[in-house]
C-alpha angles and dihedrals in degrees: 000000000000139000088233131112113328110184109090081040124089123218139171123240099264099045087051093060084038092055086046086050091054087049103052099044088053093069104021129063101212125190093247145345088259092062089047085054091051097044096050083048093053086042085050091043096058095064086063108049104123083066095059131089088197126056103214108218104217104212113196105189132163136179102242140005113292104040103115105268098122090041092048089057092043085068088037085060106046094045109044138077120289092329106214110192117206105202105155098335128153124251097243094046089054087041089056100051102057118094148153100301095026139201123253103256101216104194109193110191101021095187100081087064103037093031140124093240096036103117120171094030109096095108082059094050098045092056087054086058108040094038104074090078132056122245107035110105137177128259128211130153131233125213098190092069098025091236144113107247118208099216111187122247099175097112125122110245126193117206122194110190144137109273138356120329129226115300090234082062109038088046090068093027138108096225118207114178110196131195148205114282106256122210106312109011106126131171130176117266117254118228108182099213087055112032095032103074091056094042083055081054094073091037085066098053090042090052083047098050101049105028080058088065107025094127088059087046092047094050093037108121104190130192107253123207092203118044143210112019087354095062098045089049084056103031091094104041088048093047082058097058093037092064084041093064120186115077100332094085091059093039093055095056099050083047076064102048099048103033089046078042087055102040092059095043082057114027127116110245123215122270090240088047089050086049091044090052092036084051088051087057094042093051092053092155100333105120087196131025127187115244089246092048089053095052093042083058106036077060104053102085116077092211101055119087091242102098090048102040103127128321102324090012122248116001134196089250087045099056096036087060095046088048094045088061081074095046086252110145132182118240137182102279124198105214127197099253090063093257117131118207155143117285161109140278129227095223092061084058092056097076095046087039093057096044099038108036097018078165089076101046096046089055095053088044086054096063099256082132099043099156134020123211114253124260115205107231109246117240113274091253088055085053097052093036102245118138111288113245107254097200100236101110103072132074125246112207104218118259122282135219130223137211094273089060096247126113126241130189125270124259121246113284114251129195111249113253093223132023109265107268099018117113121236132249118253088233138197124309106238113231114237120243133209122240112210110229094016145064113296 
């Protein structure tokens, strides 16, 4: 089977996203054959988007310059649906070409719109985010006609760029994280006057094969092996393979499992997940901690944000705002040493900690922490803060010794019931009781 012309060719399903397979590792050198098989099942998904609820988001990223990305996007071009390339395109002009049936928005150099240095592009942005899933639309208002307009946003998009991408993106996003050819590596060079035509060829089954179906796509209900966002970021691109059959259906889900695997090995978490997790640590057996001690310990690791965390690093005020997100609040402590202090408890952590960092609970519920060290309790008046009893005020009778000739230690000392010399009252007689259940 070749990559040429198609169209006069059937093919099934499955040979058609093998034939796409066969195409786009020709040209491109991908991480793994997990990620090929991702990234023939998002090209697929796009000919069918009138059929999804979610809009997956495809993120090609790389460490440095030469690593594919360009040439990636050049096949994603030439194979998907409608391909609309925003290279410095105004936000109106990309609004306005999004429709009911929408084009596939292929964004190269990402950076210049996620950025540190991107300026005047938050329309744009805001698309990118609020475009993965159907029903949120923008709203501008038009004074010509002196009415609001509702302008669509729901389109894939596909961004190739150096470095991680927004956390609004990549959450909803295939990520696929190329790298530089080794030794040895070598693909065919792609020459678009040349290789495109035959590379549109398999657009146009693709758009034949699924458009044909697109009712039984939009009512398929698969069994994911990933769930919430990540579920609906798959669920396309595994209802493709599905109504492919053969060994795609197998094949998509393993795609799942290791690229979602792989997201969260790498992925960059947020700053107030980093400070719940750098709390845990802080915390070790102290069921309280002062406001000052916390901080003194959050920054005791080099590697953690916390010394460099703005101007003068983490502040009280700082903290206190990151840790409010999570409904977590200081409080005046007693502590056992008497002190008094603002501070936090370690039982406001536990909530945040078991929906935020669920890691951390389950190994602690799997036995990682199987025994804690004792603590020996502090004396009430510790406790309540009074002055603890020094022991100097009362007398010690010397040792004694007993028959055998050792010493043993005295008895507690007791104070006397009556004054020496002084002879003792009769008293009172004490009435008997009756125990239920026992002798009287």
């Amino acid at each position: 089977m070749t990559i040429h012309d198609t169209r006069d060719e059937y093919l099934t399903g499955a040979e058609l996203l093998d034939v796409t397979r066969t195409a786009l590792t020709r040209y491109v050198c991908l991480p793994s054959d997990e990620a090929a098989d991702a990234v023939v099942l998002w090209i697929a998904a796009t000919h069918a988007q009138p059929a999804w609820a979610h809009a997956p988001r495809l993120v090609i990223r790389a460490p440095e310059k030469r690593c594919g990305k360009s040439r990636l996007l050049d096949v994603i071009e030439a194979t998907c649906h409608n391909p609309f390339i925003t290279v410095n395109s105004s936000s109106a002009a990309v609004y306005r070409s999004i429709t009911e049936d929408p084009p596939t928005m292929l964004v190269d150099e990402a950076d210049t719109i996620f950025g540190p240095k991107a300026d005047g592009n938050e329309d744009l942005r805001g698309l990118l985010n609020a475009g993965h899933q159907r029903n949120r639309p923008a709203k501008r208002y038009d004074a010509a006609s002196n009415r609001v307009e509702s302008i669509p946003t729901f389109a894939m998009a596909a961004l190739a760029g150096i470095g991680a991408m927004p956390d609004t993106i990549e959450d909803r996003a295939v990520i696929v994280r190329m790298r530089r050819r080794a030794a040895g590596e070598t693909v065919a060079p792609f020459r678009h006057r040349r290789d495109r035509p035959a590379l549109r060829a398999i657009a146009y089954q693709l758009t034949a094969w699924l458009r044909a179906d697109l009712a039984a796509l939009e009512a398929a209900e698969p069994a994911m092996p990933v769930e919430d966002r990540a579920a609906d970021t798959w669920e396309p691109l595994v209802i493709v393979a599905d109504h492919a059959g053969q060994h795609w259906p197998d094949r998509a889900r393993a795609a799942v499992l290791a690229l979602t695997a792989d997201a969260d090995e790498n992925g960059e978490q947020s700053t107030r997940i980093r400070l719940l997790i750098d709390c845990h640590a802080a915390f070790d057996h102290d069921t309280a901690l002062s406001t000052s001690e916390l901080l003194t310990r959050l920054k005791r690791d080099p590697e953690a944000p916390w010394l460099t965390y703005g101007v003068n690093g983490l502040t009280a005020a700082k903290l206190g705002a990151l840790l409010r997100e999570y409904d977590i609040r200081s409080a005046n402590i007693r502590f056992p040493d008497g002190t008094q202090a603002k501070g936090y408890q370690r039982a406001h952590f536990e909530d945040a900690w078991m929906r935020y960092c669920p890691d951390l609970t389950a190994s602690r519920h799997a036995g990682e922490e199987t025994s804690q060290p004792s603590h020996t309790s502090p004396p009430r008046s510790a406790r309540d803060a009074f002055t603890v009893w020094d022991g100097t005020s009362r007398p010690h009778p010397p040792e004694e010794s007993s028959r055998d000739g050792t010493t043993r230690p005295p008895e507690p000392a007791r104070p006397s019931p009556t004054s020496k010399g002084t002879p003792g009252t009769a008293g009172t007689t004490t009435p008997l009781r009756r125990i239920s259940g026992g002798a009287a």
